[in-house]
N, CA and C atoms of all chains as a GROMACS GRO file, in nm:
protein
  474
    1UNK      N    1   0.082  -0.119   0.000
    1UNK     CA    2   0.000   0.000   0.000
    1UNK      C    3   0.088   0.126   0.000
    2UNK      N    4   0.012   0.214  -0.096
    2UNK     CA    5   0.123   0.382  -0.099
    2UNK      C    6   0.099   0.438   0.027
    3UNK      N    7   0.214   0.556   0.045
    3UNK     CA    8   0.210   0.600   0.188
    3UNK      C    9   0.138   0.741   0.104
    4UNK      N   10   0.057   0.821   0.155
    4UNK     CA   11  -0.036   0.934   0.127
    4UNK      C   12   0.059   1.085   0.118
    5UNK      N   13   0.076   1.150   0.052
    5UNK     CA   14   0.174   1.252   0.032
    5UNK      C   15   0.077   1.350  -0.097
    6UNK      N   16   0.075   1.465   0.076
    6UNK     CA   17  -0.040   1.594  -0.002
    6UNK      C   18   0.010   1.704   0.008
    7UNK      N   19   0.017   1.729  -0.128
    7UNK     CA   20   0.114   1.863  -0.128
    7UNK      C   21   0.035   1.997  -0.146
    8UNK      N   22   0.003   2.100  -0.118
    8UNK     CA   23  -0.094   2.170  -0.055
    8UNK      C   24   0.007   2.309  -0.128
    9UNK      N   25  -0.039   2.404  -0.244
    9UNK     CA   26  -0.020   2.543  -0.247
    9UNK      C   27  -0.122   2.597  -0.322
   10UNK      N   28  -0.080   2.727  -0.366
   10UNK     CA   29  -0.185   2.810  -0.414
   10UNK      C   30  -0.113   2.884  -0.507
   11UNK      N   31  -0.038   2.832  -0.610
   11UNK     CA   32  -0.028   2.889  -0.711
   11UNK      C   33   0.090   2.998  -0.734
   12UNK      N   34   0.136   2.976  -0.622
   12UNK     CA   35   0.205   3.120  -0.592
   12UNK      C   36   0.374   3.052  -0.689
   13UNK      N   37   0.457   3.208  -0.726
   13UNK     CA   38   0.585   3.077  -0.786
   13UNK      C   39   0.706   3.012  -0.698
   14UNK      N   40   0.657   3.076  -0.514
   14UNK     CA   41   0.723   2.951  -0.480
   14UNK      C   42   0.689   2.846  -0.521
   15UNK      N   43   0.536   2.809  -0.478
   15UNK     CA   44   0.515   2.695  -0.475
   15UNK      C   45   0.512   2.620  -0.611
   16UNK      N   46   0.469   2.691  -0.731
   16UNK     CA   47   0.552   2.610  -0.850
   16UNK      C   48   0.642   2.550  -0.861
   17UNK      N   49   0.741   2.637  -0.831
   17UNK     CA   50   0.904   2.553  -0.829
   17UNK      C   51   0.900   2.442  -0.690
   18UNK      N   52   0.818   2.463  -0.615
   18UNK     CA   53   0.862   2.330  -0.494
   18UNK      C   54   0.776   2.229  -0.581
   19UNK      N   55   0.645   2.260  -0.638
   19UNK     CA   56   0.541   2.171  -0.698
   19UNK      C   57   0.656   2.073  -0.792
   20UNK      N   58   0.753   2.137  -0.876
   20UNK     CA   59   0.786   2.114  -1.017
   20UNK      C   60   0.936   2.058  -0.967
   21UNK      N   61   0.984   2.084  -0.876
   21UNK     CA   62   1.099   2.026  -0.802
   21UNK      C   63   1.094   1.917  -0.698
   22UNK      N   64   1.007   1.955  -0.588
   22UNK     CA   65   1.063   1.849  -0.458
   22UNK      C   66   0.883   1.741  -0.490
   23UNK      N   67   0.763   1.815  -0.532
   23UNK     CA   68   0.651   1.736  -0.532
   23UNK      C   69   0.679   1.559  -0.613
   24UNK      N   70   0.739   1.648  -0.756
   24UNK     CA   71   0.710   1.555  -0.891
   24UNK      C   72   0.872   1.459  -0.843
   25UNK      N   73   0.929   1.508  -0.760
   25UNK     CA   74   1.074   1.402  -0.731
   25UNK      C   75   1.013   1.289  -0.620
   26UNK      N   76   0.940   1.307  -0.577
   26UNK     CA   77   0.895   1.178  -0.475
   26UNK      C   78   0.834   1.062  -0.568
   27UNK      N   79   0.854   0.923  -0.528
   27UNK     CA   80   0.892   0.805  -0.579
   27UNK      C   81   0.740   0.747  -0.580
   28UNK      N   82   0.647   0.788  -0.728
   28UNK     CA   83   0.579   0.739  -0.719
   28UNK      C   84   0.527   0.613  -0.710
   29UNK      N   85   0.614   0.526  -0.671
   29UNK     CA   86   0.582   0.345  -0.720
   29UNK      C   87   0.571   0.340  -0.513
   30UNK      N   88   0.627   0.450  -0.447
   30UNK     CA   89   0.551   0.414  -0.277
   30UNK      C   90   0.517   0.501  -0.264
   31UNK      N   91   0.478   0.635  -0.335
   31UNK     CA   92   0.375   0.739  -0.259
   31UNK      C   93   0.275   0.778  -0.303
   32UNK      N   94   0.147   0.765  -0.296
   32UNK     CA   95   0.027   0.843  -0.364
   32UNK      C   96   0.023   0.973  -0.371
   33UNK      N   97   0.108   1.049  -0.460
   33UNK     CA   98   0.167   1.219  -0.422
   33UNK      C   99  -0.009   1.321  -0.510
   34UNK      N  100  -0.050   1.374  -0.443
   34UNK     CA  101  -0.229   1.433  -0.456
   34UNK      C  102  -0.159   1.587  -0.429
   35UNK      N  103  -0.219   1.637  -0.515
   35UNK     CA  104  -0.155   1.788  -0.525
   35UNK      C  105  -0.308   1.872  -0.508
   36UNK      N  106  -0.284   1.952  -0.427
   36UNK     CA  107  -0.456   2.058  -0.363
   36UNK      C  108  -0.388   2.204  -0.376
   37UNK      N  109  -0.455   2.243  -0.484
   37UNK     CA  110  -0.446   2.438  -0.518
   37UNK      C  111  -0.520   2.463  -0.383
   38UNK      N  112  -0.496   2.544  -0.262
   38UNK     CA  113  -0.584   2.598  -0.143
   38UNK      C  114  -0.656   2.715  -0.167
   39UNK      N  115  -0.658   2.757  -0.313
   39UNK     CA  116  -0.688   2.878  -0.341
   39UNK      C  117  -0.808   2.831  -0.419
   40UNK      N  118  -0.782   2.733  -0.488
   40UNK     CA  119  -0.948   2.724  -0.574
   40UNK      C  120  -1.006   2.603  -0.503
   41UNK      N  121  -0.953   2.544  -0.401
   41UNK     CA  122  -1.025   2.426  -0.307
   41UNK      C  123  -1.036   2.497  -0.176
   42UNK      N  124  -1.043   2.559  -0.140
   42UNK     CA  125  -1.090   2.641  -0.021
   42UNK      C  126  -1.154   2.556   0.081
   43UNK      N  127  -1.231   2.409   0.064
   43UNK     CA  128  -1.283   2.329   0.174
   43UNK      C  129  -1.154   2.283   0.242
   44UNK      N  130  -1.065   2.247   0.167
   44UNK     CA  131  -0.895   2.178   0.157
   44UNK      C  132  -0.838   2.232   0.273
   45UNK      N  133  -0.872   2.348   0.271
   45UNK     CA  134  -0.772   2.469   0.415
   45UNK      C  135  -0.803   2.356   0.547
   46UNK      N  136  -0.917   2.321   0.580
   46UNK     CA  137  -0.954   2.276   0.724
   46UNK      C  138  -0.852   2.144   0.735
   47UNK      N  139  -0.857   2.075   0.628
   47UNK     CA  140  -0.791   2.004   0.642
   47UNK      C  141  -0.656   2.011   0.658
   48UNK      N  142  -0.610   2.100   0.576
   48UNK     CA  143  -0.456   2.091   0.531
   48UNK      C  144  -0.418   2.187   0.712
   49UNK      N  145  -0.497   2.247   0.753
   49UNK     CA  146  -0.479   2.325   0.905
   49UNK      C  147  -0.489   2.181   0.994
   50UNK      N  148  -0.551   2.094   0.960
   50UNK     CA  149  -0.589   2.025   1.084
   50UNK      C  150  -0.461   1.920   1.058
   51UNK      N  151  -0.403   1.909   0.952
   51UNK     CA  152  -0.264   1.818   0.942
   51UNK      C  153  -0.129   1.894   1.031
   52UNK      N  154  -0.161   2.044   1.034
   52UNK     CA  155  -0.062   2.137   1.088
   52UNK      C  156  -0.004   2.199   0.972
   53UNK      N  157  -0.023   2.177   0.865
   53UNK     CA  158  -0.006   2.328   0.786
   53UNK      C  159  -0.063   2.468   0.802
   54UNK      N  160   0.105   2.520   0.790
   54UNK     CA  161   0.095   2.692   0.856
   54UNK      C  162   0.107   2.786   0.705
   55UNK      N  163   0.162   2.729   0.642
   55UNK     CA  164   0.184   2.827   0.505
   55UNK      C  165   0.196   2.729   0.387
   56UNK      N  166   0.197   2.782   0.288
   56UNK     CA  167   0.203   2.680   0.120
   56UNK      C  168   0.390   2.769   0.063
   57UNK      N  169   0.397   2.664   0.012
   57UNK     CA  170   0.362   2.555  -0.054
   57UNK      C  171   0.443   2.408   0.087
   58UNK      N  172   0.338   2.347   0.093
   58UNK     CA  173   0.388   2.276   0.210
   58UNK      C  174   0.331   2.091   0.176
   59UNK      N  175   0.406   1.999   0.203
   59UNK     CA  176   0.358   1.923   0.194
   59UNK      C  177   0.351   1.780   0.328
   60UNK      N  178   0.229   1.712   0.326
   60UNK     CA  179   0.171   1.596   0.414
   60UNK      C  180   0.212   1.486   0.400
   61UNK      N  181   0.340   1.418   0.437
   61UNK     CA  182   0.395   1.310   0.434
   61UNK      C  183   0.313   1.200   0.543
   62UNK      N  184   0.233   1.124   0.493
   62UNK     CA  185   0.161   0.979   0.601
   62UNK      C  186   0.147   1.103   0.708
   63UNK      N  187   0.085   1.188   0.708
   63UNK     CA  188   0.039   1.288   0.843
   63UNK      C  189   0.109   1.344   0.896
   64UNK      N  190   0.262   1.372   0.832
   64UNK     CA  191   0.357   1.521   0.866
   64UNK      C  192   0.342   1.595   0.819
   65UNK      N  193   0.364   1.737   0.847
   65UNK     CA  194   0.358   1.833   0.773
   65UNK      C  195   0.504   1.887   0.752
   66UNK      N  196   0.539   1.925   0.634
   66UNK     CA  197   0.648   1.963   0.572
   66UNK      C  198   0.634   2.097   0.509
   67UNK      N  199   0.693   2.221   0.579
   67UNK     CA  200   0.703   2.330   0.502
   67UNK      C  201   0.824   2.328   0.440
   68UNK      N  202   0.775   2.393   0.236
   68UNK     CA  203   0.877   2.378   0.148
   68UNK      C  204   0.883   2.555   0.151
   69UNK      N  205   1.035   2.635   0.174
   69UNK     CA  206   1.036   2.731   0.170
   69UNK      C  207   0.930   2.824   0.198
   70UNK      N  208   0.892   2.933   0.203
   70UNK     CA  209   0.768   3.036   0.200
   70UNK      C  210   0.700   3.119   0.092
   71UNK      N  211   0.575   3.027   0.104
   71UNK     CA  212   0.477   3.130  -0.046
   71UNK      C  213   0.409   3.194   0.030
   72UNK      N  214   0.312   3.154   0.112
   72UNK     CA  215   0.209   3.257   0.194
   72UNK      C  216   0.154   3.189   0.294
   73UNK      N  217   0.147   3.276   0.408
   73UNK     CA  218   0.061   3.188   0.555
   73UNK      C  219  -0.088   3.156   0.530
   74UNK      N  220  -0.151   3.088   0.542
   74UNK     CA  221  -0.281   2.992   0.544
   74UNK      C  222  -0.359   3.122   0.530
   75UNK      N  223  -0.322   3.176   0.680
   75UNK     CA  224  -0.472   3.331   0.688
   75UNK      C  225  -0.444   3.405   0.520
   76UNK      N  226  -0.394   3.391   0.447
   76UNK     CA  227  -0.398   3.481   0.248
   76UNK      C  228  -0.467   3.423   0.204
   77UNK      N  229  -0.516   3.315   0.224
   77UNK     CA  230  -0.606   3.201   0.185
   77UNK      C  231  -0.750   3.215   0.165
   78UNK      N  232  -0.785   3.219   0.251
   78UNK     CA  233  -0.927   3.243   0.332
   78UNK      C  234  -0.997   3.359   0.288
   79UNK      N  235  -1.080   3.344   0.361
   79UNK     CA  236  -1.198   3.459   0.311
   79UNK      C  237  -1.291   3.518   0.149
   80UNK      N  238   2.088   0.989  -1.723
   80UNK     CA  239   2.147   1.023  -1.613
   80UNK      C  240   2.047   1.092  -1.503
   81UNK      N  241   2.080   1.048  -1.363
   81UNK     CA  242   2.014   1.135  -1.268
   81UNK      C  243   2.042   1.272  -1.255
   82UNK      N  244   1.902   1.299  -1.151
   82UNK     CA  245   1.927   1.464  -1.100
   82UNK      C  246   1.977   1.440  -0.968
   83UNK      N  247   2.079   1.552  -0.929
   83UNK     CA  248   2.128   1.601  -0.793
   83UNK      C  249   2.043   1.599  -0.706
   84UNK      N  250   2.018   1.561  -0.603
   84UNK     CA  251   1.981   1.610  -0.472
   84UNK      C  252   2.053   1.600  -0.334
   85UNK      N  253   2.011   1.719  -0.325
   85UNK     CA  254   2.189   1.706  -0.185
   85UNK      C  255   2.088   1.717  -0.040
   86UNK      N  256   2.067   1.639   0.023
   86UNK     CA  257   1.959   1.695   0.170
   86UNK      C  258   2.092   1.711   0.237
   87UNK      N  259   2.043   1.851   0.306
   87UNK     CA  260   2.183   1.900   0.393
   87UNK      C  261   2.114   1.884   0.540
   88UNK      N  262   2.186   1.837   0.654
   88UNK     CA  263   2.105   1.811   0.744
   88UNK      C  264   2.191   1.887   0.935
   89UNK      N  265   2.190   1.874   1.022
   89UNK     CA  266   2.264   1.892   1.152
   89UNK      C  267   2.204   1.813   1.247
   90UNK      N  268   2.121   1.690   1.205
   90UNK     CA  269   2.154   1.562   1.365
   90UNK      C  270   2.032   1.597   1.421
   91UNK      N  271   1.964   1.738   1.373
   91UNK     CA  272   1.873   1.775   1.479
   91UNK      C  273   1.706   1.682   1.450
   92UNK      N  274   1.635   1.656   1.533
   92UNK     CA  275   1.532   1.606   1.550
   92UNK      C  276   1.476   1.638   1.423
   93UNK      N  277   1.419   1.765   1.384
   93UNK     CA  278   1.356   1.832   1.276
   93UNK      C  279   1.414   1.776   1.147
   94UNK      N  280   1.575   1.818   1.170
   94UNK     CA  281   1.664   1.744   1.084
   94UNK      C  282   1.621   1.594   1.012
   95UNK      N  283   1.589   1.543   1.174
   95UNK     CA  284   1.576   1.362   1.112
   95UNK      C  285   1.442   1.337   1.053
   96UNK      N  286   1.372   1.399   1.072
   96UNK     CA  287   1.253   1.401   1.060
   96UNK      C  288   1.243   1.405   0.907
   97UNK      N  289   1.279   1.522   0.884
   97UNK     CA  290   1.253   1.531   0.761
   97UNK      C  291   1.338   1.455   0.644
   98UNK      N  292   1.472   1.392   0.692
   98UNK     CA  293   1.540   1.288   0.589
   98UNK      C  294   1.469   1.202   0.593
   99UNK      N  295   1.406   1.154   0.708
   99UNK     CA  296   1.346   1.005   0.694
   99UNK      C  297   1.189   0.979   0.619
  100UNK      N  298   1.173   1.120   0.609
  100UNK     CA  299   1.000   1.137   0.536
  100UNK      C  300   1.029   1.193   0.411
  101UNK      N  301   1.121   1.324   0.373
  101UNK     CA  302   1.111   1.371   0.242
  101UNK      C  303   1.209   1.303   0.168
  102UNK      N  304   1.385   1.308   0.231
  102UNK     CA  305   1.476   1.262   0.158
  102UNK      C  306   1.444   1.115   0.094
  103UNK      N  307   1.392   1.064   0.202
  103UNK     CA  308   1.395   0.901   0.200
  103UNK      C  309   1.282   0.858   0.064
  104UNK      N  310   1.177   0.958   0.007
  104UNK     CA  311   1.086   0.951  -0.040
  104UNK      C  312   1.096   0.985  -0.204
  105UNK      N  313   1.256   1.050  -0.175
  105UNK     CA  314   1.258   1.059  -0.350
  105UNK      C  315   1.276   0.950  -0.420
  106UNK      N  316   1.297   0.996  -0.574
  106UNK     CA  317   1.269   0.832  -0.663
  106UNK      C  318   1.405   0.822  -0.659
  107UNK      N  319   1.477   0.753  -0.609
  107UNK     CA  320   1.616   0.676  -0.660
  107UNK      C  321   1.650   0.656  -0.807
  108UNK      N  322   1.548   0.590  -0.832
  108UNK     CA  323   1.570   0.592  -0.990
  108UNK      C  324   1.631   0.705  -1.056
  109UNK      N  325   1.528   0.816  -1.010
  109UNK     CA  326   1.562   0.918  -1.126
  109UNK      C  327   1.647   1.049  -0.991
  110UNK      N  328   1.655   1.028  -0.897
  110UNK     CA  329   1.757   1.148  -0.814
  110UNK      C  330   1.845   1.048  -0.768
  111UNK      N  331   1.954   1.110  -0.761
  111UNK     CA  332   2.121   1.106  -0.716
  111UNK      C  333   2.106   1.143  -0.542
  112UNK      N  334   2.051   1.063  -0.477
  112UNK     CA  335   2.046   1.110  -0.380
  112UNK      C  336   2.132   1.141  -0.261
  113UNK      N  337   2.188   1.255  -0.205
  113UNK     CA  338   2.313   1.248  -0.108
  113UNK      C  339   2.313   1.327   0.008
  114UNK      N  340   2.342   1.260   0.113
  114UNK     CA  341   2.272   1.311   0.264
  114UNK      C  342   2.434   1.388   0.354
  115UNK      N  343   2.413   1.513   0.334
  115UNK     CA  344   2.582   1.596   0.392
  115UNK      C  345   2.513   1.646   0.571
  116UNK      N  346   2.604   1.633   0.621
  116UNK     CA  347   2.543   1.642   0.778
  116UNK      C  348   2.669   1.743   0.837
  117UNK      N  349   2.636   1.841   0.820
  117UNK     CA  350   2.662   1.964   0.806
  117UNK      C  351   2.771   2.012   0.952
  118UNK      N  352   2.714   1.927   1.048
  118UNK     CA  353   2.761   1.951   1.192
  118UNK      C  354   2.913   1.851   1.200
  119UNK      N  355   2.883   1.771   1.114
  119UNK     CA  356   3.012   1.695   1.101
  119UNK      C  357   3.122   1.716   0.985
  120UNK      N  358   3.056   1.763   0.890
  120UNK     CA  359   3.126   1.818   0.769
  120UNK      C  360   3.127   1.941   0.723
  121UNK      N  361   3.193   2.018   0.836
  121UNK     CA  362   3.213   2.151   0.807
  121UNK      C  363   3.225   2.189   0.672
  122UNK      N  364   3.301   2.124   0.632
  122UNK     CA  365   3.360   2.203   0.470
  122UNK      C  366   3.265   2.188   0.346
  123UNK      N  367   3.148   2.155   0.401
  123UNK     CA  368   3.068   2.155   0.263
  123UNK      C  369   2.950   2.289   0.312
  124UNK      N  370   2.934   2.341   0.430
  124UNK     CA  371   2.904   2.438   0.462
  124UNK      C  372   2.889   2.541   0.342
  125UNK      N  373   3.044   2.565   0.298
  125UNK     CA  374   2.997   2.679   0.169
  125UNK      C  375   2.996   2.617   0.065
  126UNK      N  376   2.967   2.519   0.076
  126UNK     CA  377   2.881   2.487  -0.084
  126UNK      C  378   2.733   2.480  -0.094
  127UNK      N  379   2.695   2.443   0.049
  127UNK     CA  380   2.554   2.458   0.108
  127UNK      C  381   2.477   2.591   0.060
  128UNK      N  382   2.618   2.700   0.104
  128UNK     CA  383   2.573   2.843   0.145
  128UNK      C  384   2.566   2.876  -0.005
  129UNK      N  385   2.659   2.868  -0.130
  129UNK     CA  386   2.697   2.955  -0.254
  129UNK      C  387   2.545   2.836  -0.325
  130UNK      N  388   2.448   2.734  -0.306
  130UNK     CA  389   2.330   2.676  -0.315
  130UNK      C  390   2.212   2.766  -0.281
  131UNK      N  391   2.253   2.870  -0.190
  131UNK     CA  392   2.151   2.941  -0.155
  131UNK      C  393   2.094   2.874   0.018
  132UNK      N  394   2.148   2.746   0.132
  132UNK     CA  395   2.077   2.722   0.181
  132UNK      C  396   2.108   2.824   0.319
  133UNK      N  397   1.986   2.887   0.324
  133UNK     CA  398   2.005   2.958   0.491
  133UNK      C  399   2.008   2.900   0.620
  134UNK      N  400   1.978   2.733   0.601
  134UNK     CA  401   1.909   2.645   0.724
  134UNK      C  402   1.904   2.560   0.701
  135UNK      N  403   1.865   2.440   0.789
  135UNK     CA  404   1.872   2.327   0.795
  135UNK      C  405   1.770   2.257   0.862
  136UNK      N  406   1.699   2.124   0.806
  136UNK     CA  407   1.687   2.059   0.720
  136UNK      C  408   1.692   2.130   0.606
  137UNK      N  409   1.735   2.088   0.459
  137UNK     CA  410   1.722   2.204   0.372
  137UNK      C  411   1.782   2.047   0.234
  138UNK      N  412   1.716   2.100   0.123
  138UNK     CA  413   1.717   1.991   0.020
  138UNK      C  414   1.771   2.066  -0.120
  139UNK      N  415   1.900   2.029  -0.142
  139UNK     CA  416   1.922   2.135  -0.297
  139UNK      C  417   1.912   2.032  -0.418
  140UNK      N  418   1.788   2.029  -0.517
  140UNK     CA  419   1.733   1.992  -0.596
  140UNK      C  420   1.770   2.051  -0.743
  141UNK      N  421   1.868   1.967  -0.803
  141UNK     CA  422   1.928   2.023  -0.902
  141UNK      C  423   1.962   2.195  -0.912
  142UNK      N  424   2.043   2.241  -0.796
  142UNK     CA  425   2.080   2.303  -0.775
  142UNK      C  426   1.942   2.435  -0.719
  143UNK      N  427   1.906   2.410  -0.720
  143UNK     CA  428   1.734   2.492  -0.590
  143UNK      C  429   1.752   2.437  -0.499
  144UNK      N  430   1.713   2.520  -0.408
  144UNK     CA  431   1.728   2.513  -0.251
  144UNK      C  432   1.606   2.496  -0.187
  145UNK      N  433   1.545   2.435  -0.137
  145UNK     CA  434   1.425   2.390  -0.094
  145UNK      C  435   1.436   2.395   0.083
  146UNK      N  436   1.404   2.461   0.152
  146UNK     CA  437   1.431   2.415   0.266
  146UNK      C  438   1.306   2.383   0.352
  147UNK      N  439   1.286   2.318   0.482
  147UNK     CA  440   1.220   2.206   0.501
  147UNK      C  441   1.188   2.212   0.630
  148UNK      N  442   1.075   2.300   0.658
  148UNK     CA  443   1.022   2.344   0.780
  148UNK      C  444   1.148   2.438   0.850
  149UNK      N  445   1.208   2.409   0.962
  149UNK     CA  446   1.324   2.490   1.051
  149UNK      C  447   1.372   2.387   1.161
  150UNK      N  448   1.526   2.380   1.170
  150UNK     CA  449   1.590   2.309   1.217
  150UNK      C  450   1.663   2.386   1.299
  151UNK      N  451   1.783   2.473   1.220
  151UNK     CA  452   1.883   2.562   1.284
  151UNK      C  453   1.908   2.655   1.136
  152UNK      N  454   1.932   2.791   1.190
  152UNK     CA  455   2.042   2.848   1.112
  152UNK      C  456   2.136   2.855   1.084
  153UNK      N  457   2.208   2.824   0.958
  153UNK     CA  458   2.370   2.793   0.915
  153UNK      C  459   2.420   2.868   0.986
  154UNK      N  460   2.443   2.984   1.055
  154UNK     CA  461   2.516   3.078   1.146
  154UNK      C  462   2.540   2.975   1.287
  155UNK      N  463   2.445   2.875   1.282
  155UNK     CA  464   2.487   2.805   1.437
  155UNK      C  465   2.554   2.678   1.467
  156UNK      N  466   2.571   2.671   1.291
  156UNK     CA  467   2.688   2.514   1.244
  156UNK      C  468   2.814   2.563   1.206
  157UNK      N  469   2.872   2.710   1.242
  157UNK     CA  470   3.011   2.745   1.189
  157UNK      C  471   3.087   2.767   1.367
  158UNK      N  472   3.199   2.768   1.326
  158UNK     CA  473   3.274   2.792   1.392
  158UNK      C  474   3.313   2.665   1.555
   0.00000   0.00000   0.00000
């Protein structure tokens, strides 16, 4: 079984380059790697907050949270 | 041929954390994967630094610097 790996930004060009660098380099034959824009999935935030993501582009390793450099804190998100 | 990836690391908890979830997670196949532990190998320090990395855990991805939540600042692995 794949281990779950959710990579969580909003478009911003950090998070492109982490998307297009560290996302697409994880080994898809053991990770189910699921990529969530937080900007046009907006239900996504509760979740991606309740894993402990604080900012994007960040990603959910089997229920860690991994911040990749800084695009924007969660609260740019919202509203 | 593979791509570079250098995870630069200092021993620290955060540190391990994140080799054993992100580093450990790239594709072998297609990344060159190589783990420098910064607290023990001073001298790759400025190759870390002229990579762009400010900190540690921190992942340089065909030469991008990705760094990986917060561990320590390179200012506290010199000297």
């Amino acid at each position: 079984m794949k281990t779950s790996a959710i990579f969580y930004h909003a478009g911003c060009p950090v998070c492109i380059e982490a998307e297009q660098q560290v996302a697409e380099a994880l080994d898809s034959a053991r990770y189910d790697v699921k990529i969530v824009h937080l900007g046009e999935q907006k239900k996504e935030i509760e979740a991606a907050e309740a894993a402990g993501v604080k900012s994007v582009p960040a990603i959910v390793i089997d229920g860690a949270p991994f911040h990749i450099n800084f695009g924007a804190p969660m609260s740019a998100l919202k509203g």
